[in-house]
C-alpha positions as a Markdown table, in Angstrom:
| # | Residue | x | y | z |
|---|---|---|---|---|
| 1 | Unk | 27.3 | -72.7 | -24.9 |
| 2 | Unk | 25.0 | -70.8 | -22.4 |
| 3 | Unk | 21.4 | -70.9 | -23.2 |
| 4 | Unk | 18.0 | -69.2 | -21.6 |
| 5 | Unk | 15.8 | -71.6 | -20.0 |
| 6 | Unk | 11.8 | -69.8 | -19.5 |
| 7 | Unk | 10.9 | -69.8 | -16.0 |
| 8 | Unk | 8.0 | -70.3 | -13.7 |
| 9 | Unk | 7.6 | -70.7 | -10.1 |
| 10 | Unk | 5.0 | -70.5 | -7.5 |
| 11 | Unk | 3.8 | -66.5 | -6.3 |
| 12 | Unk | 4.1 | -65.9 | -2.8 |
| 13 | Unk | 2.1 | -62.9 | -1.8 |
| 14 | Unk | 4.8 | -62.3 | 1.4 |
| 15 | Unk | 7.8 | -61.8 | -0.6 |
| 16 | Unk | 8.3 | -58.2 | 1.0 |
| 17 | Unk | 9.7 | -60.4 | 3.7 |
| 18 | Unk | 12.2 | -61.5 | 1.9 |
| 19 | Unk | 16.0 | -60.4 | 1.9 |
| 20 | Unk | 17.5 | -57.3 | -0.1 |
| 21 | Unk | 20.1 | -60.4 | -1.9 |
| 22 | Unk | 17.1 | -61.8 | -3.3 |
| 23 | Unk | 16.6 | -59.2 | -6.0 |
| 24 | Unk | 14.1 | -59.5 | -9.2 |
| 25 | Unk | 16.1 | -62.0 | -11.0 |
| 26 | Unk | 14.6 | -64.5 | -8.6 |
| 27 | Unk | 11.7 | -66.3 | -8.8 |
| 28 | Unk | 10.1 | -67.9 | -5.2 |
| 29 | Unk | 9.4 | -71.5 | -5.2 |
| 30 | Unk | 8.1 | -71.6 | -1.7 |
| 31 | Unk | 5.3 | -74.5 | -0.9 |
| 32 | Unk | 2.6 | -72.9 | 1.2 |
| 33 | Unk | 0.2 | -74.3 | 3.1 |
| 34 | Unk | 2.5 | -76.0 | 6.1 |
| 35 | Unk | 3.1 | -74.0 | 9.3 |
| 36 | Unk | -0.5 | -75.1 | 10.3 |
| 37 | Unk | -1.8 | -73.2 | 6.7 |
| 38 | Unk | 0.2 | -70.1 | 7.5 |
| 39 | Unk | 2.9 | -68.0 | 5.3 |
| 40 | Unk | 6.0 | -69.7 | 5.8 |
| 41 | Unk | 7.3 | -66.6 | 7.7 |
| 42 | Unk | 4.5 | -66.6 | 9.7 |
| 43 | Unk | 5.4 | -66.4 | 13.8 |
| 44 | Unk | 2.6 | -66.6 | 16.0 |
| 45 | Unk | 2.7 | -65.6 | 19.7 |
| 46 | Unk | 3.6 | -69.1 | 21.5 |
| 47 | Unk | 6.5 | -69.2 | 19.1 |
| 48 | Unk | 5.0 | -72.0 | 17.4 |
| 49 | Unk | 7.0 | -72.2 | 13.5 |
| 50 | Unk | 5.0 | -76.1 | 12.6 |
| 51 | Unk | 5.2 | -78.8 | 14.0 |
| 52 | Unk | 7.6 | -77.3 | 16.9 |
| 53 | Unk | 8.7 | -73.9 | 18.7 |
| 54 | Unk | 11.3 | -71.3 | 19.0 |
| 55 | Unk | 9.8 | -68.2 | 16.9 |
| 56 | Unk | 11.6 | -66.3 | 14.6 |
| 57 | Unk | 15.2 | -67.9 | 14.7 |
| 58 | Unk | 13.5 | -72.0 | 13.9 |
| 59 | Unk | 11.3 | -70.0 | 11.4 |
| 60 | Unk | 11.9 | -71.7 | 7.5 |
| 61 | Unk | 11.3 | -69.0 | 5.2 |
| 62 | Unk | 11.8 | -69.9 | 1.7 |
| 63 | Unk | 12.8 | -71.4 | -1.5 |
| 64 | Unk | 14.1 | -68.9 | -4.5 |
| 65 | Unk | 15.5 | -69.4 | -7.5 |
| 66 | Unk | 17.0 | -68.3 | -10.7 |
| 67 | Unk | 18.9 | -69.8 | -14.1 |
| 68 | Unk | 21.8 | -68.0 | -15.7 |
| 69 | Unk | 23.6 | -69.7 | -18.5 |
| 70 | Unk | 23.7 | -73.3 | -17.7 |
| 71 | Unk | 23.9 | -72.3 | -13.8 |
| 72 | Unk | 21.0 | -73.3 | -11.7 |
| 73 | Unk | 21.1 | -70.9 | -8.2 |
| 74 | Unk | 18.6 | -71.5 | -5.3 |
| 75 | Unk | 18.2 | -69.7 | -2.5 |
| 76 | Unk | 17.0 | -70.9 | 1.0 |
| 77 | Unk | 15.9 | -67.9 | 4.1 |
| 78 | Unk | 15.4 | -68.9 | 7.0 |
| 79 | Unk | 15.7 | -67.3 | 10.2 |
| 80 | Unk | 17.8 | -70.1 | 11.7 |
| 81 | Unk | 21.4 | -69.2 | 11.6 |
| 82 | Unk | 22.8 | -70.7 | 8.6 |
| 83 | Unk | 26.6 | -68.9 | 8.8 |
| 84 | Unk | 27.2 | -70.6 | 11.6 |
| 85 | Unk | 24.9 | -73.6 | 11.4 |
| 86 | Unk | 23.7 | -74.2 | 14.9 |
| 87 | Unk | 21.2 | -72.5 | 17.2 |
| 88 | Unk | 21.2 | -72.1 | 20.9 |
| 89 | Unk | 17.0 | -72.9 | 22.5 |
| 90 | Unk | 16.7 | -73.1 | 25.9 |
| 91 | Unk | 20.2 | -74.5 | 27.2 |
| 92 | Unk | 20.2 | -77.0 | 23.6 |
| 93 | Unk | 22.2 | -76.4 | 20.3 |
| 94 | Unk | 20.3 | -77.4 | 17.3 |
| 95 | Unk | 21.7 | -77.5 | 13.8 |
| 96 | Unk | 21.6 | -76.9 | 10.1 |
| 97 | Unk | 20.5 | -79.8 | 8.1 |
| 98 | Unk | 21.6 | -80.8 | 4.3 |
| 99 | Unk | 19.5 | -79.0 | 1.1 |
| 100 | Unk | 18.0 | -81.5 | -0.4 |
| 101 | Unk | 16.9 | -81.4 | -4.0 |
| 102 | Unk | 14.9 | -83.5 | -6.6 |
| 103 | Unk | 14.8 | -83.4 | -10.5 |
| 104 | Unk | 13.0 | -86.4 | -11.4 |
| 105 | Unk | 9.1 | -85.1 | -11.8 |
| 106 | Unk | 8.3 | -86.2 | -8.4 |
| 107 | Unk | 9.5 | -83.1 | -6.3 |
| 108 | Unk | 8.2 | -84.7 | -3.0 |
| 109 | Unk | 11.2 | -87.4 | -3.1 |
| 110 | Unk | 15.1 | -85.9 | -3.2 |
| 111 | Unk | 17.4 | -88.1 | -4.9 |
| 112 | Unk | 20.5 | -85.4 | -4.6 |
| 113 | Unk | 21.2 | -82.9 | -1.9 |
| 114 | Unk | 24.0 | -80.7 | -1.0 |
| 115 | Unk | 25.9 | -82.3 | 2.0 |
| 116 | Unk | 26.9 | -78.9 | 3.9 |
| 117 | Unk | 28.2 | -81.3 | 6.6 |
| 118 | Unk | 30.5 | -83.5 | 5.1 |
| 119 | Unk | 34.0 | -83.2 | 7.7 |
| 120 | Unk | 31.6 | -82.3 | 10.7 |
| 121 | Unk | 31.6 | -78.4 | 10.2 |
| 122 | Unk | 28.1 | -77.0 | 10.6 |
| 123 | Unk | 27.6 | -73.7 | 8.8 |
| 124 | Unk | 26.3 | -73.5 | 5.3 |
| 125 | Unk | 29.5 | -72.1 | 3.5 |
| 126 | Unk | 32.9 | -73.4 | 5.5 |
| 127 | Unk | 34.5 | -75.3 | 2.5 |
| 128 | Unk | 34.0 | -78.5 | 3.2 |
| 129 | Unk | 30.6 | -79.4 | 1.2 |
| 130 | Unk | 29.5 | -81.7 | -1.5 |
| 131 | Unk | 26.8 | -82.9 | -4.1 |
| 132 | Unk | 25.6 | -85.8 | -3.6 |
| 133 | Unk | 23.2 | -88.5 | -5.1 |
| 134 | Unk | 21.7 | -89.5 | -1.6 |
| 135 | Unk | 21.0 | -93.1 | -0.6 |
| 136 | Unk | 19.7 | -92.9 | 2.8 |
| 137 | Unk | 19.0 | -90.2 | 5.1 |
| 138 | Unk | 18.3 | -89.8 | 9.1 |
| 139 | Unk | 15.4 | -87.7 | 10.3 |
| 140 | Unk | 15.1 | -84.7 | 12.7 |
| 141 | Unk | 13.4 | -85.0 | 15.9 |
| 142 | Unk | 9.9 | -84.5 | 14.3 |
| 143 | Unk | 10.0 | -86.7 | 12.0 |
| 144 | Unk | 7.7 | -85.2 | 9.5 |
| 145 | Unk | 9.7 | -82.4 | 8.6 |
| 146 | Unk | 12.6 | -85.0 | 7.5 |
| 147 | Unk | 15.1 | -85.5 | 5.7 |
| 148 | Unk | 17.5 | -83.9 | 7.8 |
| 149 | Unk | 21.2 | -84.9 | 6.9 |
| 150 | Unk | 22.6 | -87.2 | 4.3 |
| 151 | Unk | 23.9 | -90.3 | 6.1 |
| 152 | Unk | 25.0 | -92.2 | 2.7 |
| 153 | Unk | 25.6 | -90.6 | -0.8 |
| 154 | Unk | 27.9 | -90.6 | -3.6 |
| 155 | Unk | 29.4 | -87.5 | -4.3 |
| 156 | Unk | 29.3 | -86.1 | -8.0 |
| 157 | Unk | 32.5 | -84.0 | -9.0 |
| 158 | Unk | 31.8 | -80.7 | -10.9 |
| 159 | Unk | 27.8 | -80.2 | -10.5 |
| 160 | Unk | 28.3 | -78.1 | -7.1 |
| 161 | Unk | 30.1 | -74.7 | -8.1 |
| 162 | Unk | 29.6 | -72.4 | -5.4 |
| 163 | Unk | 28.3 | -71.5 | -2.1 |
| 164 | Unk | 27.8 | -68.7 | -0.3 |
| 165 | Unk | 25.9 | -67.3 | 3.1 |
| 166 | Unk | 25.1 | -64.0 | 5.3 |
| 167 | Unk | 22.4 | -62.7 | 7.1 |
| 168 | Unk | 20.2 | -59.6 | 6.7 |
| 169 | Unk | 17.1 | -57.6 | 8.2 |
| 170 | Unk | 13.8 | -56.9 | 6.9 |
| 171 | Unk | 10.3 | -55.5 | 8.3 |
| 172 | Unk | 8.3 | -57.5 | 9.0 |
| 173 | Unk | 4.6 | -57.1 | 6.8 |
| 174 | Unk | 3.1 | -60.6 | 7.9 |
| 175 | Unk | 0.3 | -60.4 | 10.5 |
| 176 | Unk | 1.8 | -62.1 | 13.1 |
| 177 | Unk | 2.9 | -61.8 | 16.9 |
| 178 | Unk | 6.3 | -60.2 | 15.6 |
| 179 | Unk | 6.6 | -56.7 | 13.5 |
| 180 | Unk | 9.5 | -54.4 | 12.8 |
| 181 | Unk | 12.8 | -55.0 | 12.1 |
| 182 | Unk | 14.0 | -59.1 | 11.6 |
| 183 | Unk | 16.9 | -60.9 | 11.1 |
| 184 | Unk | 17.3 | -63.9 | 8.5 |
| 185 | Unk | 19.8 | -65.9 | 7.4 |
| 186 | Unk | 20.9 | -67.0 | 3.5 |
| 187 | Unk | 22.5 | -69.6 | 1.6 |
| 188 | Unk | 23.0 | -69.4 | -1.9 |
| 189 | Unk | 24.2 | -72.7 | -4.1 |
| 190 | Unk | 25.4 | -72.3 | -7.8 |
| 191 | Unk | 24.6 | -76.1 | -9.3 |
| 192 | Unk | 26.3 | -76.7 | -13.5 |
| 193 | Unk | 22.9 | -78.4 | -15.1 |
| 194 | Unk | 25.1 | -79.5 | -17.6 |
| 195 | Unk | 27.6 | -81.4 | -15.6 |
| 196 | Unk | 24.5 | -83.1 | -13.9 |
| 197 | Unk | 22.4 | -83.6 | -17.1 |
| 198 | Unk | 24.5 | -83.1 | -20.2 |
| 199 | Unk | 24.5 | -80.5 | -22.9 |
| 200 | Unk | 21.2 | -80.4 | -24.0 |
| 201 | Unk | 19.6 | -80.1 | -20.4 |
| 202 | Unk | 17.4 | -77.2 | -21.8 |
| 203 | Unk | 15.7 | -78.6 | -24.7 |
| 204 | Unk | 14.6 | -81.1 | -21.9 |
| 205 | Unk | 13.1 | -78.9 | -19.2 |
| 206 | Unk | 13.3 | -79.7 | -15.2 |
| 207 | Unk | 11.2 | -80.2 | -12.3 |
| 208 | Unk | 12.9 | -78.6 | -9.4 |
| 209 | Unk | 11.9 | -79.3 | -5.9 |
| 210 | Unk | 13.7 | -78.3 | -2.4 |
| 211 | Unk | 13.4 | -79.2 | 1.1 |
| 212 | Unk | 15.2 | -78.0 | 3.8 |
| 213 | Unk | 14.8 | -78.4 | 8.1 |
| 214 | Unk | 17.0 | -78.4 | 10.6 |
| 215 | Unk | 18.1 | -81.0 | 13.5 |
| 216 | Unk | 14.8 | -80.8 | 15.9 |
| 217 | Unk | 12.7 | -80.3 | 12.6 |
| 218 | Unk | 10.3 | -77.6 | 14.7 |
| 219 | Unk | 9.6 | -76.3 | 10.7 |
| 220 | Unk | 10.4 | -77.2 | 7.5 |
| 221 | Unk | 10.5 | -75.4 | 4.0 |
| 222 | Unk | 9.7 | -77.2 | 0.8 |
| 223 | Unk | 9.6 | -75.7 | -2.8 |
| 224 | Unk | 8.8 | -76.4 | -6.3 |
| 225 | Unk | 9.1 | -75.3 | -9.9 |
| 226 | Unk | 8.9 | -76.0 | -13.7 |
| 227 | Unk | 11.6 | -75.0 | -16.2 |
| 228 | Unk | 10.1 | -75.3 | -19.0 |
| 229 | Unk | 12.0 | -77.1 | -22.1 |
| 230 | Unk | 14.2 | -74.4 | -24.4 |
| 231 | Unk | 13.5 | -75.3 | -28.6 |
| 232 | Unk | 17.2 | -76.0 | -29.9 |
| 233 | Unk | 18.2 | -73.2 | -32.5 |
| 234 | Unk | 18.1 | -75.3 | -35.5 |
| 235 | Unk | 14.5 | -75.9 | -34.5 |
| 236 | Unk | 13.3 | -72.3 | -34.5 |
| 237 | Unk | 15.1 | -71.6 | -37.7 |
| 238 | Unk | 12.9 | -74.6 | -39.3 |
| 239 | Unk | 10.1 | -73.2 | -37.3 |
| 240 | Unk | 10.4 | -69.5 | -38.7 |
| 241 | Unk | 11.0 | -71.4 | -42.6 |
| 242 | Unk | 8.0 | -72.5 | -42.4 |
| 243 | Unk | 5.9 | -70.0 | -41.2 |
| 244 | Unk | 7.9 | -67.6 | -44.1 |
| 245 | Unk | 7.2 | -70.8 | -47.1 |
| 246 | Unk | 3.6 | -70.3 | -45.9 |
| 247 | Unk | 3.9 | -66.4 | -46.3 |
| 248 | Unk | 4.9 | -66.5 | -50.0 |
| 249 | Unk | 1.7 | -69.3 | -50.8 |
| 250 | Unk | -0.9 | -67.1 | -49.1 |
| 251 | Unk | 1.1 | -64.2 | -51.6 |
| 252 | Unk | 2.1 | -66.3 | -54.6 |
| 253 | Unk | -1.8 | -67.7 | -54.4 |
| 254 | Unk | -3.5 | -64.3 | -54.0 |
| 255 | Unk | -1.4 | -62.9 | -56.9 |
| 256 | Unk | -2.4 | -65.8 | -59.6 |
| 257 | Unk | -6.3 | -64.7 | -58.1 |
């Protein structure tokens, strides 16, 4: 049975940056205060993106996300190319890393992630991924922006339902060294919260944290949010009883005044 989970995630006051497929129904998760204190989507004129360089296409964006049903969908932007998963800087290719996720109240350690990488393919969306409970992980080049890729994992059949990717342009409203028109790249991954946590997922709430980098690690993108627990039916129904058997006291004592 789908249920409604309440909702609330960190603001971001540069969410006009974000991609047109990233309508109302989402909520942004994004962690600031990386990116040397700067907006996540923040490019200055060396190209510097935190810790390393390459501007706008090693620029991590951000972290949405939204619950329908028993689906849970995040979102990840970032101006590296996730459709194809690599990115050519200066005569190098550099690549997609795995999403990593967390759901255990401590959203700075990721105990699952989404292997896009699984048969060597490196884009986002080519069939071939899987979730995963991860048990060790390799690092990108700057190492603080790690975890990079999943190195050892078991795989958990049903949670991951569906991926998908593209690309878009937006103007650019941050005060940076770039303006007008700028490309991003998306990824999109449909998790079932009830195949991972059983039926009654809701009435315990989640904490929700994200990470994401790529194979030099020049940036990183974290997020974060709470999903607040969902009272079972039978529970409001006891709820609004009472409140109603109180009603008809206040009335019944009022009367014999």
């Amino acid at each position: 049975m789908a249920v409604a989970a309440m909702m609330v995630g960190v603001s971001n006051t540069a969410l006009a940056d974000r991609l047109s497929v990233f309508d109302a129904s989402w909520t942004d998760m994004t962690v600031q205060g990386g990116n040397n204190g700067h907006p996540e989507d923040y490019v200055p004129g060396n190209g510097q993106v935190y810790p390393g360089y390459g501007g706008q296409p090693f620029d991590a964006e951000y972290f949405l996300y939204k619950i329908q049903g028993n689906s849970l969908f995040v979102g990840l932007q970032t101006g590296f190319n996730l459709v194809d998963g690599k990115q050519k800087y200066d005569g190098a290719w550099y690549y997609s890393g795995d999403l990593y996720l967390s759901f255990d109240n401590s959203p700075s350690t990721y105990e699952y992630a989404v292997d896009f990488q699984t048969t060597g393919g490196w884009g986002t969306n080519s069939g071939d991924e899987a979730f995963k409970q991860v048990t060790k992980s390799s690092s990108p080049t700057y190492g603080e922006s790690g975890p990079y890729l999943v190195t050892e994992g078991s795989a958990i059949a049903g949670v991951l339902q569906g991926i998908s990717n593209g690309s878009g342009q937006y103007v650019d409203t941050v005060d940076d060294a770039i303006s007008g028109l700028q490309t991003s790249y998306w990824t999109i991954v449909e998790l079932d919260l009830v195949a991972l946590f059983g039926a009654d997922w809701a009435s315990k709430g989640l904490t929700l944290g994200t990470h994401w980098t790529m194979s030099c690690g020049n940036d990183a993108v974290k997020g974060v949010a709470q999903v607040d627990p969902v009272p079972e039916p039978a529970t409001m129904l006891l709820f609004g009883t009472g409140l109603l058997g109180l009603a008809g006291a206040a009335r019944r004592r009022q009367v014999a005044q």
